[in-house]
C-alpha positions in Angstrom: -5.4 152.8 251.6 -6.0 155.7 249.2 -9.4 156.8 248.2 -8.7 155.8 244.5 -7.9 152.3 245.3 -11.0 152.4 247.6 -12.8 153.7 244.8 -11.5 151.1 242.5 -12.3 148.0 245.1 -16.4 149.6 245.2 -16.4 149.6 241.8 -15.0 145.9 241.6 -17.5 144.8 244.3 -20.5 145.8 241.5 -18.9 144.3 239.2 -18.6 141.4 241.0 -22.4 141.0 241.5 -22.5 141.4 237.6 -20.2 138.4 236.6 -21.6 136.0 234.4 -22.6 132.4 235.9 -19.5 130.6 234.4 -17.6 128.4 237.1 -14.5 128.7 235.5 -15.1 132.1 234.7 -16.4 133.6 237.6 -13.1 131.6 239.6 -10.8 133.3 237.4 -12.2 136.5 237.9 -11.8 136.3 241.9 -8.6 135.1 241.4 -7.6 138.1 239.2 -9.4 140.4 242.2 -7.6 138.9 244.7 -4.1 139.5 242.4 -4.8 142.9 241.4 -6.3 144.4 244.8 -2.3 144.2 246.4 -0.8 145.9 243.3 -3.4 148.5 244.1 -3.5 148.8 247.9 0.6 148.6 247.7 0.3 151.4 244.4 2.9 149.1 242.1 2.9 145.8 241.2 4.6 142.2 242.8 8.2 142.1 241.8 7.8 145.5 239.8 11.4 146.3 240.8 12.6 143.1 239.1 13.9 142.9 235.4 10.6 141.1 233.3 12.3 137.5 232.8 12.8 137.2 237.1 8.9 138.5 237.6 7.9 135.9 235.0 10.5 133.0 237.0 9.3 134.2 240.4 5.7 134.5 239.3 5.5 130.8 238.2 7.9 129.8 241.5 6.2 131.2 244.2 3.0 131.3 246.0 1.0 134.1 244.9 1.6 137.6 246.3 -1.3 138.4 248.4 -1.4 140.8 251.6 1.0 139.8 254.8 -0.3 140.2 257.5 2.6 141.7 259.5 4.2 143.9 257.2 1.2 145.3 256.0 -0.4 146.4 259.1 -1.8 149.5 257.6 -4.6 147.4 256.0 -7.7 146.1 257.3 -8.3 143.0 258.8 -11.5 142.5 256.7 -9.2 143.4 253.8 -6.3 141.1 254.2 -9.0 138.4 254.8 -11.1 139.3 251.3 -7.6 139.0 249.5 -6.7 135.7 250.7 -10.2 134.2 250.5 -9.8 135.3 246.2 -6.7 133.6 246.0 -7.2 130.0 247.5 -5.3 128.2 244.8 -8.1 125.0 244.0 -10.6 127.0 242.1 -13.4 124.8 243.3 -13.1 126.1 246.8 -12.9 129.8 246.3 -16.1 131.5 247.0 -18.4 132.8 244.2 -19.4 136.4 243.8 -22.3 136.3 246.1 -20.5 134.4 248.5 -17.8 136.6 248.5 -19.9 140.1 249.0 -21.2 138.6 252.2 -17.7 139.3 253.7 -17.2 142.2 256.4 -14.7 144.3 254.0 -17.6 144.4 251.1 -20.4 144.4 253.4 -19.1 147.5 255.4 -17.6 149.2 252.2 -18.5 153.1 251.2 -21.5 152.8 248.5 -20.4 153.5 244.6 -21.7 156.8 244.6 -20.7 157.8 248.3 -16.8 157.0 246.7 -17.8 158.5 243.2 -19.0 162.0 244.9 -16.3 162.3 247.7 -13.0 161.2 245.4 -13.7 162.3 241.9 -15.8 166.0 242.9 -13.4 168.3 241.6 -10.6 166.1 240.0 -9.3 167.2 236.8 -10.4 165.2 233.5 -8.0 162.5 233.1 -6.7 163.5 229.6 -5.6 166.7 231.4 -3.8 165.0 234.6 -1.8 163.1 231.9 -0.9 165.9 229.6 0.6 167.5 233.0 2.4 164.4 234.0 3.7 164.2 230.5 5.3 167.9 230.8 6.8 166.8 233.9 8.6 164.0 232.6 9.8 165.9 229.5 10.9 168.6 232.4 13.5 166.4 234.2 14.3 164.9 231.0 15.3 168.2 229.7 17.4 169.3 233.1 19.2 165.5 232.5 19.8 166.6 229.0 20.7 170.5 230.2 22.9 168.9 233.0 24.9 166.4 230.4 25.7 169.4 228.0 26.5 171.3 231.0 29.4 168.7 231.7 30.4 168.1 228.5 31.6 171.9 228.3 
């Protein structure tokens, strides 16, 4: 798992201990945890390489995507386990925020500053890492473009 994403998951974990004392709210926010840690473990999203109407099919057909546990062996056991504890489908039995930061995978996480000092010491301000992925993109647009002209001579 990248240190972003670990980064990320510590920052979620104080949130989490944050959340309001709304059932429904608090469920849906453990839900939504256990839905977006994947996408960020796995760097892209369930289905991403799907047109939008199939994602939105599939999404509403199947059970949802969570962690296997034999294709994605990379991944802590204490991790898979945290994902699939967030998304038990009946609402009433998933665990609340306290509950949940009892588990090994939070209890034995890197503390928010540990993650803050070790991943984001030295990393370029973000306006600036997108500005350079921007020229990089307009880059192989313009050899596309350079390449088309090329044949059309």
């Amino acid at each position: 798992m990248t240190s972003i994403c670990l980064l990320i998951i510590a920052f979620i974990s104080g949130w989490l201990q944050k959340l309001c004392s709304n059932c429904m709210v608090m469920t849906l926010n453990i839900w939504s945890l256990g839905i977006t840690t994947p996408e960020l473990a796995h760097g892209h999203a369930p289905f991403s390489k799907h047109p939008p109407i199939k994602v939105l099919l599939m999404t509403l057909q199947n059970a949802p995507t969570g962690l296997d546990y034999e294709r994605d062996k990379r991944f802590l056991k204490s991790f898979k386990e945290m994902v699939a504890t967030c998304l038990v489908n009946d609402p009433k039995k998933r665990p609340a925020s306290e509950k949940l930061l009892k588990q090994h995978f939070f209890k034995h996480a890197h503390s928010y500053d540990y993650l803050v000092h070790t991943i984001l010491d030295g990393l370029a301000p973000l306006g600036e890492r997108l500005l350079k992925t921007k020229e990089a993109d307009l880059l192989v647009q313009n050899k596309a473009l350079y390449k088309d002209n090329e044949q059309l001579s």
